[in-house]
Structure formats: structure tokens, C-alpha cells
C-alpha positions in Angstrom: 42.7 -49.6 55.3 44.0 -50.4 58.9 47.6 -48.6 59.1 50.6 -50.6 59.1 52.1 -48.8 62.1 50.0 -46.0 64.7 51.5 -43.8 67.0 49.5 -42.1 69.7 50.0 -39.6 72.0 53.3 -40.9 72.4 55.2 -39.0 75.3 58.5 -39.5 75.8 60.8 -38.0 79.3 63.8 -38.3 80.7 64.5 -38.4 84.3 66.9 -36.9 85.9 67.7 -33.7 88.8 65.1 -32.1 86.4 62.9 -34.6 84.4 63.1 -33.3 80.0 60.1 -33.7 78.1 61.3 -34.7 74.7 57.9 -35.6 73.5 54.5 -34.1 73.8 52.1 -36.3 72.8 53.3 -37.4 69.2 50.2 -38.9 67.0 50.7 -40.0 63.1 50.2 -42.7 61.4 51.4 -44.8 58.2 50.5 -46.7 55.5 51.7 -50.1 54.0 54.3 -48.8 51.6 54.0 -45.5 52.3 56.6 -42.9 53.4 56.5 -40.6 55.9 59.2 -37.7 56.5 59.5 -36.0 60.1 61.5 -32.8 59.3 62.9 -30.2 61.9 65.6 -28.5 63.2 67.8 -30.7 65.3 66.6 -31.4 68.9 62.8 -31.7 68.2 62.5 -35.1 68.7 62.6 -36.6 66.0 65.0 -39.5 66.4 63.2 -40.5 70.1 60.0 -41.2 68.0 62.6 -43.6 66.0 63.6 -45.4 69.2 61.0 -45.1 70.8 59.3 -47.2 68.3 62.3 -49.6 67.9 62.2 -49.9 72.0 65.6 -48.5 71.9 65.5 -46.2 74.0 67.6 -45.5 77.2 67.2 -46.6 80.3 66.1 -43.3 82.5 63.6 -43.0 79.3 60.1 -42.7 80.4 57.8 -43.5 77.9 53.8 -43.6 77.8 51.4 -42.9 74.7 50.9 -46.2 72.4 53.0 -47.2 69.3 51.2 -50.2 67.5 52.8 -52.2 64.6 50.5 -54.4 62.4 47.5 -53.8 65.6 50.6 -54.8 68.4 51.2 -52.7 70.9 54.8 -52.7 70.9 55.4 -50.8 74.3 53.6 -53.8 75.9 56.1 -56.5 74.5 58.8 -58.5 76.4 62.4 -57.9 75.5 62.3 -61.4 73.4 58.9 -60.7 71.2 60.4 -57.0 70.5 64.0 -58.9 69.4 62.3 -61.3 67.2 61.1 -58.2 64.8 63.7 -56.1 65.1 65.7 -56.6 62.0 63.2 -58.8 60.6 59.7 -57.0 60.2 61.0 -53.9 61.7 64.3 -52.1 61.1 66.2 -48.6 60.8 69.2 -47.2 59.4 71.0 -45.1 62.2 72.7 -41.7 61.8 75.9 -42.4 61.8 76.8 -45.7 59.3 80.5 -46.1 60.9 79.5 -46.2 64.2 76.3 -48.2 63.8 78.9 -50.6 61.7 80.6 -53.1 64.1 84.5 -52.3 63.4 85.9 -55.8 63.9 83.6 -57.4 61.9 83.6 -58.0 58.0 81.3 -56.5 56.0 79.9 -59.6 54.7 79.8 -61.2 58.5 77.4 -58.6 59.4 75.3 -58.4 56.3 74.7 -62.0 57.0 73.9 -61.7 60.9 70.1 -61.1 60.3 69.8 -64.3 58.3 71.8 -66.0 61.1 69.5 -64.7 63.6 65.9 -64.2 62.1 65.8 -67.1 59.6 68.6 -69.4 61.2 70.9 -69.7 58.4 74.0 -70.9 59.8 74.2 -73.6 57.8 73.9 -73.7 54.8 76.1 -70.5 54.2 74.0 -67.3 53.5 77.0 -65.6 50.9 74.8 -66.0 48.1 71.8 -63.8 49.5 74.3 -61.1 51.2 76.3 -61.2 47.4 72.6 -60.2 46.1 72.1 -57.5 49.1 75.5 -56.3 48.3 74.7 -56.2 44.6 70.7 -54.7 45.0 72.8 -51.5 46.8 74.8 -50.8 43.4 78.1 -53.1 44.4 79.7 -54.1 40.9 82.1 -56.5 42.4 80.2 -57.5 45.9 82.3 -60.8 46.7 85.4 -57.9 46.7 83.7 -56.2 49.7 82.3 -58.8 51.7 85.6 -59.0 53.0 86.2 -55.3 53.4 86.0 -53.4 57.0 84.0 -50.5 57.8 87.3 -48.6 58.4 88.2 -49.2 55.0 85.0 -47.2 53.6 84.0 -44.0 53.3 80.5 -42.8 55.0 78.6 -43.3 51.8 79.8 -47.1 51.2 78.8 -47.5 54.8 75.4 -46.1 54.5 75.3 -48.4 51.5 76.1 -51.3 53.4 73.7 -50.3 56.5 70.7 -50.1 53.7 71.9 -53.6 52.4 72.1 -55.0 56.1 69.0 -53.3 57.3 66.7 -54.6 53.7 68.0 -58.2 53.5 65.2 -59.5 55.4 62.3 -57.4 53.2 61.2 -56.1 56.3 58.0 -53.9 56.4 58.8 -50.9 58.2 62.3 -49.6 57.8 63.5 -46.5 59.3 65.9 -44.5 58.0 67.1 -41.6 60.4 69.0 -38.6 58.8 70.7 -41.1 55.7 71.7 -38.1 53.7 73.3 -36.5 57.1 77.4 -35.7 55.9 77.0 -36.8 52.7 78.0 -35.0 49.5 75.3 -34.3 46.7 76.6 -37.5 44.6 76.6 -39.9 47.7 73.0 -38.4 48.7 72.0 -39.5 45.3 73.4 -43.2 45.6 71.1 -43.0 49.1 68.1 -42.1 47.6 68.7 -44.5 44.6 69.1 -47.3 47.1 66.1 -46.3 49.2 63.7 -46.1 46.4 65.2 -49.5 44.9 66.1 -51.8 48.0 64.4 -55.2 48.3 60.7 -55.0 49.2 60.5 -51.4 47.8 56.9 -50.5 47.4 55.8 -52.8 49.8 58.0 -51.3 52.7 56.8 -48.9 54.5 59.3 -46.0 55.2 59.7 -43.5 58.2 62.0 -40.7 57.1 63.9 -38.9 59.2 65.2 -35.8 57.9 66.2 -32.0 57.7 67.2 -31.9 54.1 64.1 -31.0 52.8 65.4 -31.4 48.9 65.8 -35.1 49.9 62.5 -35.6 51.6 60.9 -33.9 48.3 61.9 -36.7 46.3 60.8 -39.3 48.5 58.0 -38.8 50.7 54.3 -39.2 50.5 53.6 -37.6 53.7 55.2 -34.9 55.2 55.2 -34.1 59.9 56.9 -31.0 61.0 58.0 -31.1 64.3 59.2 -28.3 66.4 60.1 -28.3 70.4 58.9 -31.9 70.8 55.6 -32.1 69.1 54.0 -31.9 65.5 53.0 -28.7 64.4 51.9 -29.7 60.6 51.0 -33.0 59.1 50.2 -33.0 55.2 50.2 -34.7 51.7 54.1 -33.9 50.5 52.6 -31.9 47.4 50.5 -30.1 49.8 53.3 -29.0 52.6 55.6 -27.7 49.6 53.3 -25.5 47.4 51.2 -24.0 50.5 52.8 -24.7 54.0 50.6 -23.6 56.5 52.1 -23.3 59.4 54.4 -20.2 60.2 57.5 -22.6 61.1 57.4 -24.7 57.9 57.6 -21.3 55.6 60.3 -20.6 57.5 61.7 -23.9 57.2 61.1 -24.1 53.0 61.8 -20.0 53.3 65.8 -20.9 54.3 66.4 -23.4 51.2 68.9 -21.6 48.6 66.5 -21.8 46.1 64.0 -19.5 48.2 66.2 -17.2 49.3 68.3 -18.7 51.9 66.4 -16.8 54.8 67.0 -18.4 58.1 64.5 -18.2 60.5 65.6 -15.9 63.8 66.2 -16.7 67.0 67.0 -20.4 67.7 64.2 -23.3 69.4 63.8 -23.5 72.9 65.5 -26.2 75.0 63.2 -29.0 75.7 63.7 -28.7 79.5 62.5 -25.0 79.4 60.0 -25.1 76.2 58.3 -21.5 76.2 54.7 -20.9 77.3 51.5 -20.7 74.7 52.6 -21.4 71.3 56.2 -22.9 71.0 56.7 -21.3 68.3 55.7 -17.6 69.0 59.2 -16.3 70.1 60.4 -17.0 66.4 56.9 -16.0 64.7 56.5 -12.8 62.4 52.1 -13.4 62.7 52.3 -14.1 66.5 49.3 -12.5 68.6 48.6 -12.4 72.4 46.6 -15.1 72.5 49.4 -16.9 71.0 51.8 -16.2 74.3 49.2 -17.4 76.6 47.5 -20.6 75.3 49.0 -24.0 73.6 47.1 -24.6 70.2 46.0 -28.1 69.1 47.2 -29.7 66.0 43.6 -29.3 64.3 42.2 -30.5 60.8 41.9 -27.8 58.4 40.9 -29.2 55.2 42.4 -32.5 55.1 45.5 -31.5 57.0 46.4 -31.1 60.6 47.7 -27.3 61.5 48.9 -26.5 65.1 48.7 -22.7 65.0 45.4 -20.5 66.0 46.3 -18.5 62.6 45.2 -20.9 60.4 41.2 -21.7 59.4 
């Protein structure tokens, strides 16, 4: 089956007295109702892929690889073609719900913007299907907070009301970057519950974006681990957490409490000065010579895609 949306050696810079690399050649790929977690440490990368997909991108971004949605190549599209599926086929949930949340807006005025926009539902008025979003996000009494302000509400009601804005239009892609980010364990719950049960659910594809690997365990079918701008393991979620492969993603599972809480040493590189060889090898316990001197390619090793000369 043709994936819904491909990504291929998408590289991403940004210019400046010393051009950054963010992204080094980025390849993955998802299904039609299928979710797919990138997990990392901050600073990988992993939001540019998210905005890079979305075209959102700034403007001293330089960006070359290919991103196709549906068999489009969405880096080839005019500013109006890429506005017409924003919010519509494609759309994501930013980081921070209070700031992606217009403050002098209503809650219901904004919930109802995609229908104005995408479906051009001035007339008649669209309260009926932003009362449903409201209620589909676990709102007892929505007609009491389409009047509310996102001032008024703490981050999880916001997220709450950034899944309900960014789902009322069933679109097929939705991206979702670090939902759980601030959030305490009973909020984090309400996210999940509302990922898992938002309209179109099953049909929508999801791409996660994540460090809380607890919360990409109960969601994801596919797992990417990206470190210092590029993937260094793509695999089934099963797979990653009962045999990780890479030495980055046991150190990743190796710090969660109920492992041991062991961080890994040292810190990653900056992403204007990423180390030579093996990005990696100045944090790795298994690292080699060869391993300072060459880059390894993400390689299949038995169904799954390993960037590390250690592995088979």
C-alpha cells in the first residue's frame, strides 16, 4: 500500500554567519492510520521535520530532500495550494497550547475558524459542530467554554482545545509535537485519551513527536530515534522496546525510572559543530576506531533500519 505521507532525504539548514545543519538527510515513511513517534533528546530535530512538512518553516530555512503527501510533493506547492490543506487534510498540534491559542479570541471563535475557512461555513452558524468538537475532547458542559479565553485555562484545557480545533475537519495527517510536554500524569492521560479518540481516529494518520517515551509506548505503531539531526533507529514499537538496537536508544529506555534511571553521559553535540564519524561515539560505552573516523548508514538489519557499524 502506497504511504499516506513520504519523507526523503529531507535536509534541512539554516543560513546565517555560519550556515546549521539541522537535518541530515531524514527518510521515513507512514501509513494511513498509522502512528509514528520521533523520540530524542531536545535539539535533534525533531520539530523541523514537523514544519518542514507543514511548510512552516522560517524564512532563512533552506530546505531540499522531498516530503510527499497522498503522491504531492508538498515542497513544490505555491503558498495557496499548501493553505488549502493545512488545517483541512493536514494539521498539528504545537508545543505550547497557550501560545499557539490566539489570546483575544474565544474559544469557540477559533474552534470554528477551520470550518469558516476550509468548508466556508459562515453562514449558517458552525456552533453545533464546534459544541460536538468541544464535547468529542471530554467537555461536559461545551456551550460553557465556547465562550471561555485561553487565559482563563490551564495548559491541559488548552491542549484539549488545540486537539478539538486541529480534529474538527477529520483531517488525515495530524501532527501532534511534544502534547504531553508540562503536563501532569492526570492531564497526560486526558491527552492521550483524546488522541486515541478524536474524530477520524483510526483513519488519521498520526506523527508523534515526543521524549516521554511512557507516552509514545501507549500510542505508537512505529517508533524513529533521532540523535544530532538524523535517524539512528527506525522499528516496529514492540520491537524498539523489548530489543533496542542501537547504543543511543538503550540509553534512552536505560534513563526511564523504571530501568534504573541511568542517564546517558555527556550531552549531544551542537548541530553547528556535530562531531566527526559516528555522532554518537563521544557518548558510546561499545565505540571502536572505526567508529571516530567514518559516518555509518542507517542499514536494514532484519526488518529494521540500525545506524551503528555494531549491529549485524
Amino acid at each position: 500500500m502506497k504511504p499516506l505521507l513520504e519523507i526523503e532525504k529531507l535536509r534541512v539548514s539554516f543560513e546565517g554567519e555560519r550556515p546549521v545543519n539541522v537535518l541530515s538527510g531524514v527518510s521515513f515513511s507512514i501509513q494511513k492510520g498509522e502512528t509514528l513517534a520521533l523520540v530524542g533528546e531536545s535539539g535533534c530535530g525533531k520539530s523541523v521535520i514537523a514544519h518542514a512538512v507543514m511548510r512552516l518553516l522560517p524564512s532563512e530555512a533552506r530546505v531540499k530532500g522531498s516530503v510527499r503527501f497522498k503522491g504531492t510533493e508538498l515542497l513544490e506547492l505555491d503558498e495557496k495550494r499548501m493553505s488549502a490543506l493545512r488545517g483541512n487534510e493536514l494539521a498539528i498540534i504545537f508545543q505550547n497550547p497557550s501560545h499557539a491559542l490566539n489570546p483575544v479570541y474565544s474559544i469557540g471563535r477559533q474552534l470554528a475558524e477551520p470550518l469558516r475557512v476550509h468548508q466556508k461555513q459562515g453562514k449558517p452558524d458552525p456552533s453545533q459542530k464546534v459544541l460536538k468538537a468541544l464535547k468529542q475532547v471530554g467537555f461536559s458542559r461545551p456551550e460553557h467554554y465556547m465562550k471561555y479565553y485561553p487565559s482563563w485555562c490551564s495548559g491541559g484545557m488548552n491542549q484539549r482545545f488545540l486537539i478539538a480545533t486541529s480534529t474538527i475537519l477529520g483531517p488525515e495527517l495530524l501532527i501532534a509535537d511534544e502534547p504531553s510536554k508540562g503536563l501532569d500524569p492526570d492531564r497526560i492521560k486526558e491527552v492521550e485519551r483524546e488522541l486515541r479518540a478524536h474524530p477520524g481516529a483510526g483513519k488519521t494518520a498520526l506523527l508523534l513527536i515526543s521524549h516521554d517515551l511512557g507516552f509514545v509506548r501507549r500510542l505508537a505503531d512505529k517508533i524513529a530515534v533521532m540523535y544530532s539531526g538524523e535517524i539512528v533507529e527506525l522499528a516496529e514499537a514492540a520491537d524498539f522496546f523489548e530489543q533496542p538496537l542501537h547504543p543511543y536508544s538503550l540509553g534512552l529506555l536505560g534513563s526511564l525510572p523504571e530501568n534504573g534511571f541511568v542517564p546517558i553521559p555527556g550531552s549531544a553535540p551542537a548541530l553547528s559543530d556535530p562531531p566527526s564519524g559516528c555522532r554518537f561515539h563521544p557518548r558510546c560505552p561499545y565505540g571502536e576506531k572505526r567508529c571516530l573516523q567514518e559516518h555509518p548508514r542507517l542499514k536494514d538489519t532484519k526488518g529494521r533500519f540500525v545506524r551503528c557499524f555494531l549491529c549485524p
